[in-house]
PLY file of the C-alpha trace (Angstrom):
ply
format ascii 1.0
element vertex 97
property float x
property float y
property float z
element edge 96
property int vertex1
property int vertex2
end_header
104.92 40.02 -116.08
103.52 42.36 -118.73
103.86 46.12 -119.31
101.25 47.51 -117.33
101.62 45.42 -114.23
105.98 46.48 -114.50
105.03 50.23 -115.22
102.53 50.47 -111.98
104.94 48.34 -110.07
107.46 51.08 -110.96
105.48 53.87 -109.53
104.46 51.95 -106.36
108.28 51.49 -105.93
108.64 55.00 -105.75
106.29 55.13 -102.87
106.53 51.64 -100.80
109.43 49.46 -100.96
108.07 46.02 -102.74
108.76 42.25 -101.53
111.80 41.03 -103.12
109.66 38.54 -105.15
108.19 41.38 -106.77
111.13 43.26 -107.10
113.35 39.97 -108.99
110.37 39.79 -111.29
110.23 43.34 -112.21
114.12 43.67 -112.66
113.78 40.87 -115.29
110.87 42.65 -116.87
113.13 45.81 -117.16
116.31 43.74 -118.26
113.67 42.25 -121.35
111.90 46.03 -122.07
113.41 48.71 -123.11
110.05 50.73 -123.10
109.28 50.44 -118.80
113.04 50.91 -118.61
112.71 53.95 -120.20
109.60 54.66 -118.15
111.31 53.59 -115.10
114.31 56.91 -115.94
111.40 59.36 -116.93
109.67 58.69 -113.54
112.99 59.30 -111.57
113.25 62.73 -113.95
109.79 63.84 -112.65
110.25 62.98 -109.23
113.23 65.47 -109.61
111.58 68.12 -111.38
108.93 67.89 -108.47
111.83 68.32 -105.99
113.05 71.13 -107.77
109.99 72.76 -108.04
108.82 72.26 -104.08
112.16 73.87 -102.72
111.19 76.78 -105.58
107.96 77.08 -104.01
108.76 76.69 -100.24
111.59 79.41 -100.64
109.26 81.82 -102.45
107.46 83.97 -99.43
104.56 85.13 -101.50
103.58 81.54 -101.24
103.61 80.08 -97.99
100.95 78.85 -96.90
99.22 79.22 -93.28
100.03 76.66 -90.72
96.60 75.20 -90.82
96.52 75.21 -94.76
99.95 72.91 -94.28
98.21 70.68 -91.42
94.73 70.15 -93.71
96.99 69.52 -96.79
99.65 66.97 -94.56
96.18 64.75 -92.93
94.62 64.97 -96.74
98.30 63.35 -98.11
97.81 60.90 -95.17
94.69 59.72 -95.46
95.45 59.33 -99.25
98.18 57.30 -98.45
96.48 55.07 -95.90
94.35 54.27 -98.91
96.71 53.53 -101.88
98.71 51.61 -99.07
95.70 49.08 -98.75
94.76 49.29 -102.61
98.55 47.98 -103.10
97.88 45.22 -99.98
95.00 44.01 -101.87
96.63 43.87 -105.36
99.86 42.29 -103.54
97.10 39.52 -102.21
95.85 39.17 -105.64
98.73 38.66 -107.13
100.19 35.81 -105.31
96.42 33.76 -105.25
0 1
1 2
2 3
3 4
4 5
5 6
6 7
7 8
8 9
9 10
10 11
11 12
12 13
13 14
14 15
15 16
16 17
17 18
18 19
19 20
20 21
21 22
22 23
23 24
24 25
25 26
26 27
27 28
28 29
29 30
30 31
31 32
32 33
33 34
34 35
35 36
36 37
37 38
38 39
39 40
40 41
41 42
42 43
43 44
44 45
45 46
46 47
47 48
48 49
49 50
50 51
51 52
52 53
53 54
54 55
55 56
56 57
57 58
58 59
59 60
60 61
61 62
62 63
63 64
64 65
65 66
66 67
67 68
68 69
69 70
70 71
71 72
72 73
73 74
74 75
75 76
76 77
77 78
78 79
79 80
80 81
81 82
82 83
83 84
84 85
85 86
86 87
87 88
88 89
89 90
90 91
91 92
92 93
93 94
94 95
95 96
């Protein structure tokens, strides 16, 4: 496994939870590189941040959003997902051809 495959396996782990194939390979990756172990902890500090930053926002009242704004944004985030979910089926496919 190289870098770039480990590093976007590393954000799709974030998002779907990976065969355990994939998941043995990629823990021997990170045991070999320092470098996507190190981007493995910066992508858990964002994801915090981003946590952080959305309870920030949801408290703060001059920024909510109208109940229709929410439900456009929430089917936009799930139609996105729908597609990276078969983008990764397709490169999961690939990868074991």
């Amino acid at each position: 496994m190289n870098c770039m495959h480990a590093t976007r396996l590393l954000s799709q782990a974030r998002e779907r939870r990976l065969s355990w194939r994939v998941r043995l390979g990629l823990q021997v990756h990170l045991l070999m590189c320092d470098a996507c172990t190190q981007f493995s902890r910066q992508l858990d500090l964002l994801r915090q941040a981003v946590r952080r930053l959305t309870h920030r926002v949801e408290r703060d009242e001059k920024l909510n959003l109208s109940s229709t704004a929410r439900d456009r944004i929430a089917a936009a985030v799930e139609v996105q997902k729908e597609l990276l979910s078969r983008v990764w089926q397709n490169q999961d496919q690939n990868s074991t051809d």
